[in-house]
LUMKOL-885118 format. One record per residue: z, x, y of N, C-alpha, C in turn; residue in one letter. Coordinates in steps of 0.1 Angstrom, whole numbers, padded with zeros to 4 digits, always signed. Layout:
ZXYZXYZXYa
...
END
This chain:
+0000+0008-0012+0000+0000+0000+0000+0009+0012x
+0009+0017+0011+0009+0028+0026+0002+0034+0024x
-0009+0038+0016-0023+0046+0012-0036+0039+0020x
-0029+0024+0018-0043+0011+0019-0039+0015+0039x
-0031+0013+0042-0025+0010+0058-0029+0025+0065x
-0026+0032+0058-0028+0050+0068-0049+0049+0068x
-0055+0048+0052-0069+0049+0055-0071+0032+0066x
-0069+0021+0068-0069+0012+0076-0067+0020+0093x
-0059+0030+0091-0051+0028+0107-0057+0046+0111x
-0062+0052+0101-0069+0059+0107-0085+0056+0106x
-0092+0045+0099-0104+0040+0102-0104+0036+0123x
-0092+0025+0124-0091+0023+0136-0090+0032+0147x
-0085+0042+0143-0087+0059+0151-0097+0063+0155x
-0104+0061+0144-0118+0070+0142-0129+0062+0151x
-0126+0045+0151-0141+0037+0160-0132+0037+0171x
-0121+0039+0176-0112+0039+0190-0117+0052+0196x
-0120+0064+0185-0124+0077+0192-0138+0078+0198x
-0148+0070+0185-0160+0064+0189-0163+0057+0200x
-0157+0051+0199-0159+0043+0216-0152+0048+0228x
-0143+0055+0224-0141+0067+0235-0154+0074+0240x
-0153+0080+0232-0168+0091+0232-0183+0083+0232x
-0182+0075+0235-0193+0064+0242-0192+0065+0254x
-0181+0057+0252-0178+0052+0270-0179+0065+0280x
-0175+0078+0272-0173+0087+0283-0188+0093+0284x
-0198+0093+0269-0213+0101+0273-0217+0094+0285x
-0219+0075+0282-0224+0066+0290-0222+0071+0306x
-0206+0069+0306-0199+0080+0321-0206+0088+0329x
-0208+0092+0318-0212+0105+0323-0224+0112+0327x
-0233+0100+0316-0250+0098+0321-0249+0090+0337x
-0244+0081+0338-0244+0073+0350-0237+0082+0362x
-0228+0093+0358-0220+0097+0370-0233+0109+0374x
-0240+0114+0363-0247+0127+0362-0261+0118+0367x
-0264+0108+0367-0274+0098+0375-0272+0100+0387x
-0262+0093+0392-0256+0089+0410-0254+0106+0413x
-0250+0113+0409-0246+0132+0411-0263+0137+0417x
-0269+0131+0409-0287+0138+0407-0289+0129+0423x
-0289+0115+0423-0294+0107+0432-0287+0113+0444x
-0276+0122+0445-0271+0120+0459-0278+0135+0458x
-0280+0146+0453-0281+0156+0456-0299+0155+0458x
-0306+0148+0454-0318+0141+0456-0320+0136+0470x
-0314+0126+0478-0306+0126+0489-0309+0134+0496x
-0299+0140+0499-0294+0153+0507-0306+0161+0509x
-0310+0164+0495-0323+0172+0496-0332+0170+0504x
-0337+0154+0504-0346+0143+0509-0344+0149+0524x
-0329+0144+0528-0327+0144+0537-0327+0157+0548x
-0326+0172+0543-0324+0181+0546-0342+0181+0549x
-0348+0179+0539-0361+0184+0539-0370+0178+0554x
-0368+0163+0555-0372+0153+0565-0366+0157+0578x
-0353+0162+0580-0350+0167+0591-0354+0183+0595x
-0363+0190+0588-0368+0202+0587-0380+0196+0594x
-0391+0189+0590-0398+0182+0594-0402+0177+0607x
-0388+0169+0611-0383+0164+0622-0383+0177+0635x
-0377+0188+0628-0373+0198+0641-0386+0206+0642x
-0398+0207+0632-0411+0211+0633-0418+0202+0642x
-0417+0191+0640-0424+0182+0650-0421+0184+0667x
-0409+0189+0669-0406+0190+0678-0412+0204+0685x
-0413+0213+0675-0415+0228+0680-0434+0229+0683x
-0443+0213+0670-0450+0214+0681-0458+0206+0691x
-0445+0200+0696-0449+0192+0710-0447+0205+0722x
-0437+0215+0714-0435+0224+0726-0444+0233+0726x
-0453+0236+0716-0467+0246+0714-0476+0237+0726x
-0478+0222+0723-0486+0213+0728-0484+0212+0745x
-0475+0216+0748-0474+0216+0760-0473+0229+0765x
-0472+0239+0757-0476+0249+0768-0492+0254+0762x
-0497+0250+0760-0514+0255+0755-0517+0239+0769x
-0512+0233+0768-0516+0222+0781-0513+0228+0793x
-0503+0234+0797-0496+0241+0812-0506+0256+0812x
-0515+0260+0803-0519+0272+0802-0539+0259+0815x
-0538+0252+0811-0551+0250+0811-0548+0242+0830x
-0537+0243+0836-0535+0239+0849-0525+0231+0848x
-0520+0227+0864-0505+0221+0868-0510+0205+0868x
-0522+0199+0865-0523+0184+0868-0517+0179+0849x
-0511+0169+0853-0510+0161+0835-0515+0148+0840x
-0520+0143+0834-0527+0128+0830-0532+0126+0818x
-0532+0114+0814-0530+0106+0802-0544+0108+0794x
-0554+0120+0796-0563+0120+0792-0563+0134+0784x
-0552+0137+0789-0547+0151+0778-0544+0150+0764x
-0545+0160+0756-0543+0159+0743-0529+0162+0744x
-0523+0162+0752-0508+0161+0743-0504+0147+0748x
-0513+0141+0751-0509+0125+0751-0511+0115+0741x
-0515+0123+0735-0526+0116+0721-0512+0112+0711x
-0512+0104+0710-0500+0107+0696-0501+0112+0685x
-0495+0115+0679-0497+0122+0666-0497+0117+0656x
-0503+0109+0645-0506+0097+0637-0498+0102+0625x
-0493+0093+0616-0485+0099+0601-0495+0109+0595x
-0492+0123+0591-0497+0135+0588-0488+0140+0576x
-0492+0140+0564-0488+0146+0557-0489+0158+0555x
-0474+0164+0553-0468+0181+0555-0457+0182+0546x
-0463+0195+0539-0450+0201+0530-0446+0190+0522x
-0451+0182+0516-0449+0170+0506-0441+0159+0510x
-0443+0159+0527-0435+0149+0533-0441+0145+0541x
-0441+0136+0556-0453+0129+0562-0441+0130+0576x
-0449+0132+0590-0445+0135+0597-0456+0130+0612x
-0448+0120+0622-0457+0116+0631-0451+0114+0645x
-0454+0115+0655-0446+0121+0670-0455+0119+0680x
-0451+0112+0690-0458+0108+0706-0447+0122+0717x
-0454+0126+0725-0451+0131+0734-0456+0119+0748x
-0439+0121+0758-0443+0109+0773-0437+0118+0783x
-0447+0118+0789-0442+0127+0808-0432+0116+0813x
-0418+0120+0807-0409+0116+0817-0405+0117+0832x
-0415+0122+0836-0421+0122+0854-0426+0107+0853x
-0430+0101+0842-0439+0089+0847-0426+0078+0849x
-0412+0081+0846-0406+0071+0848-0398+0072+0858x
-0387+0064+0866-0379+0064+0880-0365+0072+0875x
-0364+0085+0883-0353+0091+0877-0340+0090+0884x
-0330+0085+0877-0317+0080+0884-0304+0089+0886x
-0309+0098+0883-0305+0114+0887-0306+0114+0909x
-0319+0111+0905-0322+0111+0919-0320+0097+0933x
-0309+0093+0927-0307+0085+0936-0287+0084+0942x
-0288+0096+0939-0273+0096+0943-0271+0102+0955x
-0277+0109+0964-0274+0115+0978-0275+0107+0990x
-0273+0114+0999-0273+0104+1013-0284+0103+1019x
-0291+0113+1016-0307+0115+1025-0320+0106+1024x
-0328+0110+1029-0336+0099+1031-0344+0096+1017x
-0350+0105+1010-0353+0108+0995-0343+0096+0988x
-0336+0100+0984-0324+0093+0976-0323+0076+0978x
-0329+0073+0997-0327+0062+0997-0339+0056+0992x
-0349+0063+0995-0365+0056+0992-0362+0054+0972x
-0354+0061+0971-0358+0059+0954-0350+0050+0953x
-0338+0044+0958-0333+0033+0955-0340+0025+0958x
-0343+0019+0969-0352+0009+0971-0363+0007+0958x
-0371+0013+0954-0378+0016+0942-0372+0010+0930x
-0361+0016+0930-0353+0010+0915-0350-0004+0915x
-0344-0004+0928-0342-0019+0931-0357-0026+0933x
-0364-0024+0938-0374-0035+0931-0379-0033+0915x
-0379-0025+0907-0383-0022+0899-0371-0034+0887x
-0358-0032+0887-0349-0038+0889-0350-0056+0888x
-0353-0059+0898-0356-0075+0899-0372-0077+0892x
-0379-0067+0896-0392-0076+0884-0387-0071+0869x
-0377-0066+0864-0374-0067+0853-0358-0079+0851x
-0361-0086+0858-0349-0099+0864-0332-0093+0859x
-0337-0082+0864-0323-0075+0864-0313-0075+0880x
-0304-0071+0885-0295-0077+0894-0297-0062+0902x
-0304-0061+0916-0306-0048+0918-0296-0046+0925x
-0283-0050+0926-0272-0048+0926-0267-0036+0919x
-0270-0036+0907-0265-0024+0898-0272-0011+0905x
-0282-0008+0911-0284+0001+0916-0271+0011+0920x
-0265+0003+0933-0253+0013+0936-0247+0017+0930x
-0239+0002+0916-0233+0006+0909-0235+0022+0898x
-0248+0026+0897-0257+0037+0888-0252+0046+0899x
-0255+0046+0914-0254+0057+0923-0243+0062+0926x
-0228+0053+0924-0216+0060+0922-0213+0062+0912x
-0218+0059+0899-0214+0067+0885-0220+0082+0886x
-0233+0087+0892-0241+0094+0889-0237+0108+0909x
-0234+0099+0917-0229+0108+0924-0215+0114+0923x
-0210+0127+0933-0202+0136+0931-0188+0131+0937x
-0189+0123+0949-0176+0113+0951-0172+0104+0944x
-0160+0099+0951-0149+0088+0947-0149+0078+0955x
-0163+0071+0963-0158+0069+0975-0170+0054+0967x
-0167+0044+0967-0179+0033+0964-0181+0026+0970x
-0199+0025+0974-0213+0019+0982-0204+0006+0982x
-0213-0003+0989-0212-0014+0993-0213-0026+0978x
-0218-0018+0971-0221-0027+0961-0222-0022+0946x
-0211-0008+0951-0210+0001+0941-0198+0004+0927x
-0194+0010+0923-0182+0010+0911-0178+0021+0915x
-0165+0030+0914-0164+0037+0919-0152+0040+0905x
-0142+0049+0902-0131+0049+0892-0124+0034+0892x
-0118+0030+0904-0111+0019+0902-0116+0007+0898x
-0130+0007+0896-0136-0003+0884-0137-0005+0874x
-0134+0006+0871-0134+0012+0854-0121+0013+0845x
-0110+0012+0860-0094+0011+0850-0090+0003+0838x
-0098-0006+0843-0096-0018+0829-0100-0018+0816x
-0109-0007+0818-0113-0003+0802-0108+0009+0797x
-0099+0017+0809-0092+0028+0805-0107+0038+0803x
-0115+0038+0817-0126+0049+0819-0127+0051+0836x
-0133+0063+0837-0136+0063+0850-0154+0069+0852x
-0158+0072+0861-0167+0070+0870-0176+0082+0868x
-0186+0090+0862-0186+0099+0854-0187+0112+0866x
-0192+0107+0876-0195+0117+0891-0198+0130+0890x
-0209+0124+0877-0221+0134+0878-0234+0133+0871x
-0246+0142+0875-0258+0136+0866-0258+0131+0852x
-0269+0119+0847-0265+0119+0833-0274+0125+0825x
-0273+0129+0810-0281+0141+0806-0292+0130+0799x
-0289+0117+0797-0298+0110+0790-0293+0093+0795x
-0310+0085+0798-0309+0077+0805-0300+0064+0792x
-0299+0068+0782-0287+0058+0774-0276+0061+0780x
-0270+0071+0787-0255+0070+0793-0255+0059+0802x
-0264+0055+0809-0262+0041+0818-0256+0028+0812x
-0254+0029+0799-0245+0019+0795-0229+0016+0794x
-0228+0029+0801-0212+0033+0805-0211+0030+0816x
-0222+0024+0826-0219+0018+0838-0216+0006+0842x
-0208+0001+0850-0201-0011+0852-0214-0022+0853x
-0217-0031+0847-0227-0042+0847-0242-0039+0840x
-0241-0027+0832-0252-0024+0821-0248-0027+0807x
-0254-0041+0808-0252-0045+0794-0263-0042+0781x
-0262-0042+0771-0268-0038+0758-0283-0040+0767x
-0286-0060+0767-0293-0061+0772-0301-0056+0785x
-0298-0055+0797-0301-0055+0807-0304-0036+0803x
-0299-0026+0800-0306-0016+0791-0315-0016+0788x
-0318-0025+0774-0329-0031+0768-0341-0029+0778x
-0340-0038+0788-0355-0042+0795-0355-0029+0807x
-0352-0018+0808-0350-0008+0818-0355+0004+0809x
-0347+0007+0798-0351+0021+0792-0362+0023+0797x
-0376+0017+0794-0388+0027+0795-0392+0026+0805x
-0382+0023+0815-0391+0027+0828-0381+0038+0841x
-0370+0043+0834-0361+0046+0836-0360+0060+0830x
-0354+0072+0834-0350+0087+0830-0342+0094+0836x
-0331+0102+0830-0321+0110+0835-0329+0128+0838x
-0332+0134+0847-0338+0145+0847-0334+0149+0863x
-0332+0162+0862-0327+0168+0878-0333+0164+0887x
-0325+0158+0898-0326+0150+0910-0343+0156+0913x
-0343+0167+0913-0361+0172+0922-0369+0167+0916x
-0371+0163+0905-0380+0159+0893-0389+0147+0902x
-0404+0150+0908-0406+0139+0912-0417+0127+0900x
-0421+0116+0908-0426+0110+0898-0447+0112+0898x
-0445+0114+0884-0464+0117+0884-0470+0106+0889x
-0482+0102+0892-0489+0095+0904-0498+0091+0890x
-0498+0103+0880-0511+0101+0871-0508+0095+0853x
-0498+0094+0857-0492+0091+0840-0480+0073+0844x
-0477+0074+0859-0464+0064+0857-0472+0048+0854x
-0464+0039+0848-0470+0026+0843-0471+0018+0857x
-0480+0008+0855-0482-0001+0860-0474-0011+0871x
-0461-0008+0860-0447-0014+0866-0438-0005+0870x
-0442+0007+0875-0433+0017+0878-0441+0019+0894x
-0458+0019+0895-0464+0021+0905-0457+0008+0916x
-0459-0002+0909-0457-0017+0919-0448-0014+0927x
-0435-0006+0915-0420-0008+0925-0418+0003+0931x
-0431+0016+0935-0431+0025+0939-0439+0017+0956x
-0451+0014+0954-0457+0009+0963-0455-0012+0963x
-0446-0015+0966-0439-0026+0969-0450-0038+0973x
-0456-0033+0983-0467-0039+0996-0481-0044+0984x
-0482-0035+0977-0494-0035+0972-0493-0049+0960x
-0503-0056+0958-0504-0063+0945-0510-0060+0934x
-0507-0071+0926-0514-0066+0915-0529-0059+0911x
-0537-0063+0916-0551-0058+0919-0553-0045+0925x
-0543-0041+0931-0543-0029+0941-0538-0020+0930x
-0527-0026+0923-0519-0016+0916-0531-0013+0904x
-0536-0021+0903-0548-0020+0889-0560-0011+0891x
-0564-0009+0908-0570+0000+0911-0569+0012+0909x
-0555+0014+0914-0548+0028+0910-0551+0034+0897x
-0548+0026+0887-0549+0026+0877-0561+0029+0871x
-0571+0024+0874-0586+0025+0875-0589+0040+0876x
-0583+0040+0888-0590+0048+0895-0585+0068+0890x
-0576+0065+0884-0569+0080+0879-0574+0081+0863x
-0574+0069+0857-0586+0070+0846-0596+0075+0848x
-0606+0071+0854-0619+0074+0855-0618+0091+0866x
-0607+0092+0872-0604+0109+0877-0594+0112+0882x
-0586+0116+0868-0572+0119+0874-0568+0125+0886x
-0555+0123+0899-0555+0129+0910-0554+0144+0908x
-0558+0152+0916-0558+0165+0911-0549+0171+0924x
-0544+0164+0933-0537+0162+0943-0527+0155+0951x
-0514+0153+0958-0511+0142+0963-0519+0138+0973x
-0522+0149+0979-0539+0146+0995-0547+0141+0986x
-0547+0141+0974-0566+0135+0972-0559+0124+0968x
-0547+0120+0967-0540+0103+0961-0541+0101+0975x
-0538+0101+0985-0536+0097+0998-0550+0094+1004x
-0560+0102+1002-0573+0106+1009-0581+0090+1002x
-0579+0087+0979-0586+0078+0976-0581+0065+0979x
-0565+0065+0985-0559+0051+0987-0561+0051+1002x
-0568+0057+1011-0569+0056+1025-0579+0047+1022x
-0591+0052+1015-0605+0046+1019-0607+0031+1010x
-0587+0030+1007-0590+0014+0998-0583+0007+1007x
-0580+0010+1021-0571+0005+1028-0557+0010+1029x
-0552+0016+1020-0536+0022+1021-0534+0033+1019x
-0519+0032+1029-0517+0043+1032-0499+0046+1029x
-0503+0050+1017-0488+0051+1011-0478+0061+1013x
-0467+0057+1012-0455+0068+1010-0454+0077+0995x
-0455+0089+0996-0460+0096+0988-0447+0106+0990x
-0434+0100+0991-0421+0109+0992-0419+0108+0975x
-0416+0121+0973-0407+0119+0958-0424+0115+0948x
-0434+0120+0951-0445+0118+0942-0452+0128+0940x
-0457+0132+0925-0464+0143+0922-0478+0141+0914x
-0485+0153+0908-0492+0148+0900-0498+0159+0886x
-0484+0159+0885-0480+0169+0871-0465+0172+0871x
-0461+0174+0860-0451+0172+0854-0444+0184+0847x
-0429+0189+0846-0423+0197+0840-0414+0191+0827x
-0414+0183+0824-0406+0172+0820-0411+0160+0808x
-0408+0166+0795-0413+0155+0783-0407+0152+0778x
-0406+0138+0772-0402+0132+0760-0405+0126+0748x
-0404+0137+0737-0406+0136+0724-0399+0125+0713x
-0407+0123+0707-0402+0116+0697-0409+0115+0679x
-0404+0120+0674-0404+0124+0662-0403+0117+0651x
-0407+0110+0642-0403+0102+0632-0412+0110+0616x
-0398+0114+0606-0404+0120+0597-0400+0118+0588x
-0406+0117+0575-0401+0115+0560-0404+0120+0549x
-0394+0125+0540-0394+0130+0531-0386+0125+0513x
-0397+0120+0506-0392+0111+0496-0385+0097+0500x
-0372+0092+0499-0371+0079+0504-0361+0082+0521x
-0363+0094+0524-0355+0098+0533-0358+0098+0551x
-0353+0094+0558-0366+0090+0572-0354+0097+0582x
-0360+0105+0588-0349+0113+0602-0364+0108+0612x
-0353+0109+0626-0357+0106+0634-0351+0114+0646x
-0361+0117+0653-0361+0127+0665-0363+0127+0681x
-0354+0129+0687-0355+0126+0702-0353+0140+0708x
-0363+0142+0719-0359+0158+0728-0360+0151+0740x
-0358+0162+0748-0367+0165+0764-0370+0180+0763x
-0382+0175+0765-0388+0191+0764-0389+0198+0783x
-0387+0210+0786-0388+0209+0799-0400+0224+0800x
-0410+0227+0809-0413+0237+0813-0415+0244+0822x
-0411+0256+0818-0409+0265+0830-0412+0281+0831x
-0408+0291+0832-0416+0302+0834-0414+0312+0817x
-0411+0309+0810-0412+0309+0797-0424+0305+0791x
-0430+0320+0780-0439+0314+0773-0439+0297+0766x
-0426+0294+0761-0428+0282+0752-0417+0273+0760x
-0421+0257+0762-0412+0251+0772-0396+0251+0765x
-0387+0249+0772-0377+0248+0770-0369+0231+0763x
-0365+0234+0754-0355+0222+0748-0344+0218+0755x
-0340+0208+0765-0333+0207+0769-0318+0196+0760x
-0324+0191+0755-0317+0179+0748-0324+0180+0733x
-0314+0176+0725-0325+0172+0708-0314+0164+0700x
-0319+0150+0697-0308+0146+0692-0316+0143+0677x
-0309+0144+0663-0317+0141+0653-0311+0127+0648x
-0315+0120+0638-0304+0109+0633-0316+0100+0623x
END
């Protein structure tokens, strides 16, 4: 009987060890699965962000073989061209370069002088045809100026106590910090980013790359037809001058303010989008140039 019970009770041993030793191969296939899949991952992901920072290095080739060929930029350049999905290194990689000259820089609207004020005005129309409150203007001009002292319609630190922030009173390095300012909501962001850029106050705006809706709220007076001329008219021969912008808009009747306007650019913004296996990085710079063979990186955020 205790012969019958020990082979019984070590049978039950022996399929208890068995199914041990299941459970743990099984384990172990599945843990050595998800192990493979994350290092698969990473890999993915290392590789796509390699990719990402190549895309970048050549928007910066692309712009100085363009700065080699003269100081005018217009939209008829090849580094305006986008760069279409291109498969590289067993991964696929595609990127737009934009003359951030072509947008209204809010850098430059923080001083007292006459400059500073013409570009508010600017924003603030720019502003309400995006049915935004051109009110917030100020509020941007004392986040972004060097005092504590707030405009008439401005935010100054003691606006910001309530959220336990203050007033940042100084340039911003990227035009998303404006949503740290008192009355920039997710929204109201939204409809501004692309006509909007953080870049050193001197940075003026290109005459030959800026939109449609960036010209209007530059030249205010003018309509739509007028603005479309412009437009027209730097297509078919980009300004190669601010006198020859002045000289073609005389003989259309106008005679514009041409403060704070240029017609070439030190100043771009890249964007990168690249993938490798199921893995996708994405890429933001400002590219800037200057007396350096290759332009300078000023900003690069990956993600």
């Amino acid at each position: 009987m205790n012969d019958a019970r020990q082979r019984g009770a070590a049978l039950v041993v022996a399929m208890l060890v068995a199914a041990i030793a299941a459970a743990v191969a099984t384990t172990l296939t599945v843990e050595g699965a998800r192990w493979q899949s994350i290092v698969e991952g990473r890999r993915d992901h290392a590789r796509a962000a390699s990719l990402a920072s190549a895309g970048i290095q050549w928007a910066r080739q692309a712009l100085a073989d363009d700065a080699a060929r003269g100081p005018v930029d217009h939209l008829g350049e090849p580094w305006a061209i986008p760069l279409p999905p291109t498969p590289v290194d067993g991964g696929q990689v595609e990127g737009r370069i934009e003359d951030a000259q072509a947008r209204l820089n809010v850098n430059a609207i923080a001083g007292d002088d006459a400059a500073a004020a013409i570009l508010r005005e600017r924003l603030a129309v720019l502003f309400a045809r995006r049915g935004v409150d051109p009110a917030l203007v100020d509020a941007i001009a004392d986040f972004v100026d060097p005092d504590t002292t707030p405009r008439e319609r401005g935010a100054e630190d003691s606006a910001y106590v309530r959220e336990g922030a203050v007033a940042a009173n100084a340039p911003l390095t990227r035009a998303g910090e404006l949503a740290a300012v008192r009355g920039v909501t997710p929204s109201i962001l939204a409809r501004i980013a692309g006509d909007v850029v953080a870049l050193p106050a001197q940075a003026a705006l290109d005459v030959n790359t800026a939109s449609a809706d960036v010209l209007a709220s530059t030249f205010p007076t003018l309509d739509g037809d007028a603005i479309a001329a412009i437009v027209a008219s730097r297509l078919e021969r980009p300004y190669a001058s601010i006198a020859e912008f002045r000289s073609r808009a005389a003989r259309s009747g106008f005679a514009p303010d041409t403060s704070g306007l240029a017609v070439g650019s030190d100043h771009f913004l890249v964007t990168v989008r690249a993938r490798h296996g199921h893995a996708v990085v994405r890429a933001e710079a400002l590219i800037v140039r200057g007396d350096g063979r290759l332009p300078a990186v000023a900003w690069q955020v990956l993600d």
